[in-house]
N, CA, C and O atoms as a CHARMM CRD file, in Angstrom:
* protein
*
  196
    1    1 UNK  N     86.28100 106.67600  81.99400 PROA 1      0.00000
    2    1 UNK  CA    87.72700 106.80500  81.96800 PROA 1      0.00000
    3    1 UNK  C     88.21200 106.29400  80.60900 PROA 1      0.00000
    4    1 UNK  O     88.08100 105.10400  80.32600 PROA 1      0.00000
    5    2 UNK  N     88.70600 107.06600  79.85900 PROA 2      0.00000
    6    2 UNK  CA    89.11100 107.00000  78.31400 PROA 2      0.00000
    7    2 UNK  C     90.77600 106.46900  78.61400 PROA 2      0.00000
    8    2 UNK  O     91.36000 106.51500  79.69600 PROA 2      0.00000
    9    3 UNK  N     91.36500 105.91200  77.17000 PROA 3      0.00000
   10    3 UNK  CA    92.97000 105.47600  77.33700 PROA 3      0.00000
   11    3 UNK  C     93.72700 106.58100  77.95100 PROA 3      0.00000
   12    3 UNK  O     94.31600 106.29800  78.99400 PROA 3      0.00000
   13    4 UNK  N     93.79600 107.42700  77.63600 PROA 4      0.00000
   14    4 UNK  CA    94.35400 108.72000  77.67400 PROA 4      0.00000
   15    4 UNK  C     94.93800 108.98100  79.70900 PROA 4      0.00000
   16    4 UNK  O     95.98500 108.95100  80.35400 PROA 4      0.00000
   17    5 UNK  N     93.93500 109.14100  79.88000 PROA 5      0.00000
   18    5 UNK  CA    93.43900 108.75100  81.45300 PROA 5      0.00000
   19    5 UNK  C     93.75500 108.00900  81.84000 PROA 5      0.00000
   20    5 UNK  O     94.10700 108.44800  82.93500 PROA 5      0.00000
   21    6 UNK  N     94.08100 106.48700  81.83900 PROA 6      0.00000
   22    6 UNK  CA    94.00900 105.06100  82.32500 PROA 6      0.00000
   23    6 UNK  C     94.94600 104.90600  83.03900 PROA 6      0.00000
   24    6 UNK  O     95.00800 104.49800  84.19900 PROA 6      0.00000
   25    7 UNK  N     96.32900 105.50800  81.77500 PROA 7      0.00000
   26    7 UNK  CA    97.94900 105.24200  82.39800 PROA 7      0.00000
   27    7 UNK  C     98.71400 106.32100  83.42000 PROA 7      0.00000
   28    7 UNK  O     99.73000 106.12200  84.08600 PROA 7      0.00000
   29    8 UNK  N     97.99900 107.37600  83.34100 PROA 8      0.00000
   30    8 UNK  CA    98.65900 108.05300  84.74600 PROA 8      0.00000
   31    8 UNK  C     98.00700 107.89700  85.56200 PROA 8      0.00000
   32    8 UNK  O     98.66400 107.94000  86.60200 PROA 8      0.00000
   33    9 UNK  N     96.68600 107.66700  85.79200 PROA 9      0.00000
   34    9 UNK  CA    96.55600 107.12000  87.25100 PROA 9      0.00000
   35    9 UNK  C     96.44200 105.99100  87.52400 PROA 9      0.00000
   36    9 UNK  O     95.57200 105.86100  88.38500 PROA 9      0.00000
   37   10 UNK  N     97.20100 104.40000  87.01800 PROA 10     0.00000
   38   10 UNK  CA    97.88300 103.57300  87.12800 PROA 10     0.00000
   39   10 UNK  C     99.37700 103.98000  87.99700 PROA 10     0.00000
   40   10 UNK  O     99.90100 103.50300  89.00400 PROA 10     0.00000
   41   11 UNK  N     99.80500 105.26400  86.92700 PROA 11     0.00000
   42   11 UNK  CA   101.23400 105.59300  87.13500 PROA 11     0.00000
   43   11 UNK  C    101.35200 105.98900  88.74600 PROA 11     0.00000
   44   11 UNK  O    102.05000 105.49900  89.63400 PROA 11     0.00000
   45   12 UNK  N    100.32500 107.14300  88.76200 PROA 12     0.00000
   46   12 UNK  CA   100.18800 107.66900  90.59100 PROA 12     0.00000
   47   12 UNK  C     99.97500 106.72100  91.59300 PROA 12     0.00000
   48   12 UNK  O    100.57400 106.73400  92.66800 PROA 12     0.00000
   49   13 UNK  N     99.00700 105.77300  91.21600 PROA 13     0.00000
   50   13 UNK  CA    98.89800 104.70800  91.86700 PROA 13     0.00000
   51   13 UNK  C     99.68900 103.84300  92.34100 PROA 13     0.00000
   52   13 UNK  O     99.39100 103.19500  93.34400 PROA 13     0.00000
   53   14 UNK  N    101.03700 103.66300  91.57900 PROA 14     0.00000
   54   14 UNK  CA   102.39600 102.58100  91.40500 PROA 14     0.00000
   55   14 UNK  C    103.31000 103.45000  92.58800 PROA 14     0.00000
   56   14 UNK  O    103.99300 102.90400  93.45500 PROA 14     0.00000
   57   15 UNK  N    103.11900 105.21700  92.36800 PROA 15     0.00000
   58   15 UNK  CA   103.39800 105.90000  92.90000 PROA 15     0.00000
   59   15 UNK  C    103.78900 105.77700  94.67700 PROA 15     0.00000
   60   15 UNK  O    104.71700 105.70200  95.48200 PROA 15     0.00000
   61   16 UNK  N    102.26600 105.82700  94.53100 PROA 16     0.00000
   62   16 UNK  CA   101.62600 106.08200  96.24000 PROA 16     0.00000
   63   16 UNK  C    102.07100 104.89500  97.05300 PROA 16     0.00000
   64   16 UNK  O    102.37800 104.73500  98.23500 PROA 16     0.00000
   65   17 UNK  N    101.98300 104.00900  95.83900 PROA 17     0.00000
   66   17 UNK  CA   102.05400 102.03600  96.46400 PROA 17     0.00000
   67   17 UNK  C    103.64000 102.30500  96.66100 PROA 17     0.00000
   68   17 UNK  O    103.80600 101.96600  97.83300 PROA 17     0.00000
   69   18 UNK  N    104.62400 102.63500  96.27200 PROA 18     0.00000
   70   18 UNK  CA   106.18600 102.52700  96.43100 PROA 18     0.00000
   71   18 UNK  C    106.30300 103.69300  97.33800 PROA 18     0.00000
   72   18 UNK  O    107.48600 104.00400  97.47400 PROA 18     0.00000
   73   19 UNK  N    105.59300 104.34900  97.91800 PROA 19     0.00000
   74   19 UNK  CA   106.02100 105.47500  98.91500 PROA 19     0.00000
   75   19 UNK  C    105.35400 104.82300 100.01500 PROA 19     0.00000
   76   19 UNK  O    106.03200 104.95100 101.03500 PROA 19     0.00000
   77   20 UNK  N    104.34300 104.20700 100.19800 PROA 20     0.00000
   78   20 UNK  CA   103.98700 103.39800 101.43200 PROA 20     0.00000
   79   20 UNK  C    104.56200 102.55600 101.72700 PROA 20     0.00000
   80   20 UNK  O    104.65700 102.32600 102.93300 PROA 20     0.00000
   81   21 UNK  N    105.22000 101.69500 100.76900 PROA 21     0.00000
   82   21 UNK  CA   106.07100 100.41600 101.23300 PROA 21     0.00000
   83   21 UNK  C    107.75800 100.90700 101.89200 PROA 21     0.00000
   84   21 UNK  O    108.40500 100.33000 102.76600 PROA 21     0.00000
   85   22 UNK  N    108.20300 102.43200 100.93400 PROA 22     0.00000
   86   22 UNK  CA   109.16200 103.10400 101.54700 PROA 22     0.00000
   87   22 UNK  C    108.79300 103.76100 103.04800 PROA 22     0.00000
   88   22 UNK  O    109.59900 103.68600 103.97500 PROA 22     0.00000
   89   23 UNK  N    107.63300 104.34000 103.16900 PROA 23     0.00000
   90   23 UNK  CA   107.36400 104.45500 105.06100 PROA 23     0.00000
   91   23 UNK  C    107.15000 103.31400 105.59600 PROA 23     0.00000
   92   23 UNK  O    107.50600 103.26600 106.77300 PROA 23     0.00000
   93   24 UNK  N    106.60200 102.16300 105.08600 PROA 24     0.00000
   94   24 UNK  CA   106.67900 101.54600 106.44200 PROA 24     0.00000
   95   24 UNK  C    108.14000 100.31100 106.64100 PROA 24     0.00000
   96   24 UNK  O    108.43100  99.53700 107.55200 PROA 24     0.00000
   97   25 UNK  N    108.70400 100.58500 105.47900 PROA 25     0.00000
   98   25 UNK  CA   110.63600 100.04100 105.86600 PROA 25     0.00000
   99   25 UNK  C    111.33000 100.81600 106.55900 PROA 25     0.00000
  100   25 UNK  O    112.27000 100.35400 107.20400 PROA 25     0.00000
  101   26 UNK  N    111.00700 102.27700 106.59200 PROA 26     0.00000
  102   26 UNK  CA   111.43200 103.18300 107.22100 PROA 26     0.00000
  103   26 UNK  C    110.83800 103.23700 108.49500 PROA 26     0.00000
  104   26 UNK  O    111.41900 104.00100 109.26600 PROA 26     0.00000
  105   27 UNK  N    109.35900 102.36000 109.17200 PROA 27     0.00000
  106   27 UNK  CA   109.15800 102.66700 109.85400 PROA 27     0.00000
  107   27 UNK  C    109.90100 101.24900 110.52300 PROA 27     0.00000
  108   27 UNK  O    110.63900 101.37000 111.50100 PROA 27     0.00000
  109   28 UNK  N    109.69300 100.19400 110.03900 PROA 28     0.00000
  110   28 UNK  CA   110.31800  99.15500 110.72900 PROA 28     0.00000
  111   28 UNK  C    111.94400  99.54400 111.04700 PROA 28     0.00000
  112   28 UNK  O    112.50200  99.15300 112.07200 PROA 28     0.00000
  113   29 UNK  N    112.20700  99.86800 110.64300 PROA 29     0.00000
  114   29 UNK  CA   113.92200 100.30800 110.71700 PROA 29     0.00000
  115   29 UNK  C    113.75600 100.80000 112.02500 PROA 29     0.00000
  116   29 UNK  O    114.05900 100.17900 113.04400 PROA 29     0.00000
  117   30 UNK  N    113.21300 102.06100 111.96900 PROA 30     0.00000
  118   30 UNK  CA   113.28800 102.96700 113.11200 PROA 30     0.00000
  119   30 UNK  C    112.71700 102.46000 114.77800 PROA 30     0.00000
  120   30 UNK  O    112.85500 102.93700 115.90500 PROA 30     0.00000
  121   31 UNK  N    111.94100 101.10100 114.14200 PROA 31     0.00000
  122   31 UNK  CA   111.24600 100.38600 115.60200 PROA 31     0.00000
  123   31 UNK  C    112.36400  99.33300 116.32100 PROA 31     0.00000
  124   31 UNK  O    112.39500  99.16100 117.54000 PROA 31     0.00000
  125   32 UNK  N    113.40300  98.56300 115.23500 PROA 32     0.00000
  126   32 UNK  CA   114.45000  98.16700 115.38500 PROA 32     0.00000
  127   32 UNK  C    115.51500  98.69400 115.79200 PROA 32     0.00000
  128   32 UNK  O    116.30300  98.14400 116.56100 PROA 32     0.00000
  129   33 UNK  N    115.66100  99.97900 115.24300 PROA 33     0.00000
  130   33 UNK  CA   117.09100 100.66700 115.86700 PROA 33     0.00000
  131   33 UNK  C    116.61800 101.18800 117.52700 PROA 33     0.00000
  132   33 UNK  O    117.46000 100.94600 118.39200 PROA 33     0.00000
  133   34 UNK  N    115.50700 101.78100 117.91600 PROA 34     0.00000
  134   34 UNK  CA   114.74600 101.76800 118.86000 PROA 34     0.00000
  135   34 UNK  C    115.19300 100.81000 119.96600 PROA 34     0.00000
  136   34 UNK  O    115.77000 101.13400 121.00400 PROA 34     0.00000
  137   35 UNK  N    114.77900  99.37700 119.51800 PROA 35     0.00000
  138   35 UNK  CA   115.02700  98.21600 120.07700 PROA 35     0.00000
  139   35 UNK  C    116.24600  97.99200 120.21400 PROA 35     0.00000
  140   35 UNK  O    116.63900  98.17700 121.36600 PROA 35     0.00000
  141   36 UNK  N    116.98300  97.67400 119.51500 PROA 36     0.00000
  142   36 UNK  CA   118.44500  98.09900 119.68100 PROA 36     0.00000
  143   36 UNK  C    119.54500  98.70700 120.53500 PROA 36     0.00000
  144   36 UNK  O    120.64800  98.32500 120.92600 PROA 36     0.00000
  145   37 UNK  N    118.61800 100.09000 120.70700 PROA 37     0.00000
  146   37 UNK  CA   119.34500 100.72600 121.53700 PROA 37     0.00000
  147   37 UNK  C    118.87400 101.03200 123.03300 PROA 37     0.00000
  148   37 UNK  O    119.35300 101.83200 123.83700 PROA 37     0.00000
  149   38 UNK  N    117.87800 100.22800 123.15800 PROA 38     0.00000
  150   38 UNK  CA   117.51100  99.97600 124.47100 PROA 38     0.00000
  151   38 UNK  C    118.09600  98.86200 125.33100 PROA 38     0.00000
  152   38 UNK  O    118.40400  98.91000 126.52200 PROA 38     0.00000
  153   39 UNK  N    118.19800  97.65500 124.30700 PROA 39     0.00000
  154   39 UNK  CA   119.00100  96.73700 124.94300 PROA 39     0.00000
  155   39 UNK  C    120.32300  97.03100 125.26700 PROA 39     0.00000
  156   39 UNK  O    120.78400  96.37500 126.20200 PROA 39     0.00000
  157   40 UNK  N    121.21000  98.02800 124.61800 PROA 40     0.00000
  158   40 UNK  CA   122.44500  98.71800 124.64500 PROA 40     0.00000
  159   40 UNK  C    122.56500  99.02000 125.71200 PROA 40     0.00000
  160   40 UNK  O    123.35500  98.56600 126.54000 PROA 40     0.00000
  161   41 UNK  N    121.55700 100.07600 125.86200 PROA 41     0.00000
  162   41 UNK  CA   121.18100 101.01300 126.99300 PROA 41     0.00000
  163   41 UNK  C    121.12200  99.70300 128.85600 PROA 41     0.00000
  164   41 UNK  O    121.57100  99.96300 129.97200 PROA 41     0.00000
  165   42 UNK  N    120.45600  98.55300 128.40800 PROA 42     0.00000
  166   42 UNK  CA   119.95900  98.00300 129.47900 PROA 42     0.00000
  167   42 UNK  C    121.67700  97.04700 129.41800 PROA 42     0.00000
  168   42 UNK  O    122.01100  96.45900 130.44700 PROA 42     0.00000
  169   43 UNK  N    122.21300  97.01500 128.70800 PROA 43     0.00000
  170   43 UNK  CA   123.30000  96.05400 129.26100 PROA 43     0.00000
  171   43 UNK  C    124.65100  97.09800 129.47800 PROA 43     0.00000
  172   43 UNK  O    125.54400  96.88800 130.29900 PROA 43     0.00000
  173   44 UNK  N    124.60100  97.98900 128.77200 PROA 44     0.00000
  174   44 UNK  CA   125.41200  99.07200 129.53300 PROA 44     0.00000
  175   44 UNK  C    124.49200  99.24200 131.50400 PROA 44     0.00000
  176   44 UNK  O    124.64100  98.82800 132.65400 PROA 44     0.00000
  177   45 UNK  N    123.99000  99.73800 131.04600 PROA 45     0.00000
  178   45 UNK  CA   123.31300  99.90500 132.64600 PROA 45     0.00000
  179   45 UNK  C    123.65900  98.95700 133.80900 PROA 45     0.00000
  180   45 UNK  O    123.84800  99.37100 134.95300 PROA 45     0.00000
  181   46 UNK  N    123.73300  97.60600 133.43600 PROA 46     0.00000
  182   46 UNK  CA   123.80000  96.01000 134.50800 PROA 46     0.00000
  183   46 UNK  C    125.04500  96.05500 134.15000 PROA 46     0.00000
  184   46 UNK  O    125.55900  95.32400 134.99700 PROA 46     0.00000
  185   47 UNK  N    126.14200  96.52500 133.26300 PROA 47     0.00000
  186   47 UNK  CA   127.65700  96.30500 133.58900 PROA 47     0.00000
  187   47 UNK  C    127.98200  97.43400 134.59300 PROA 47     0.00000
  188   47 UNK  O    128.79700  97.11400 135.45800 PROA 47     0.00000
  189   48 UNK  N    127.40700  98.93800 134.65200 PROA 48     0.00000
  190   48 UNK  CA   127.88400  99.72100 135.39600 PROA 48     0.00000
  191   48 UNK  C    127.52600  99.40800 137.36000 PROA 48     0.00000
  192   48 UNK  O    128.05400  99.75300 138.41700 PROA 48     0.00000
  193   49 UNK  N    126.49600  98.68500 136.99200 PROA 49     0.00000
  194   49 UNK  CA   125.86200  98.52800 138.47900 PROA 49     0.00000
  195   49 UNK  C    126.42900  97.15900 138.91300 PROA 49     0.00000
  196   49 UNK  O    126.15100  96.69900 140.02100 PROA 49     0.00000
């Protein structure tokens, strides 16, 4: 692997690393809003009953 070479696949690499850390914030989000709206769901439910 010559200079030439070195810095774009550093670059792709920086890449891949900031798109995994963007899915899995995106995935925590989505496990929270999830959660969220179940408890919604469960205290709406025990006020109607």
């Amino acid at each position: 692997m010559n200079r030439d070479t070195r810095k774009p696949r550093a670059i792709a690499i920086a890449v891949a690393s900031t798109r995994e850390e963007e899915r899995a914030r995106l995935r925590h989000l989505s496990i929270v809003c999830l959660y969220a709206a179940s408890a919604i769901a469960a205290l709406a439910f025990g006020l109607l009953v």
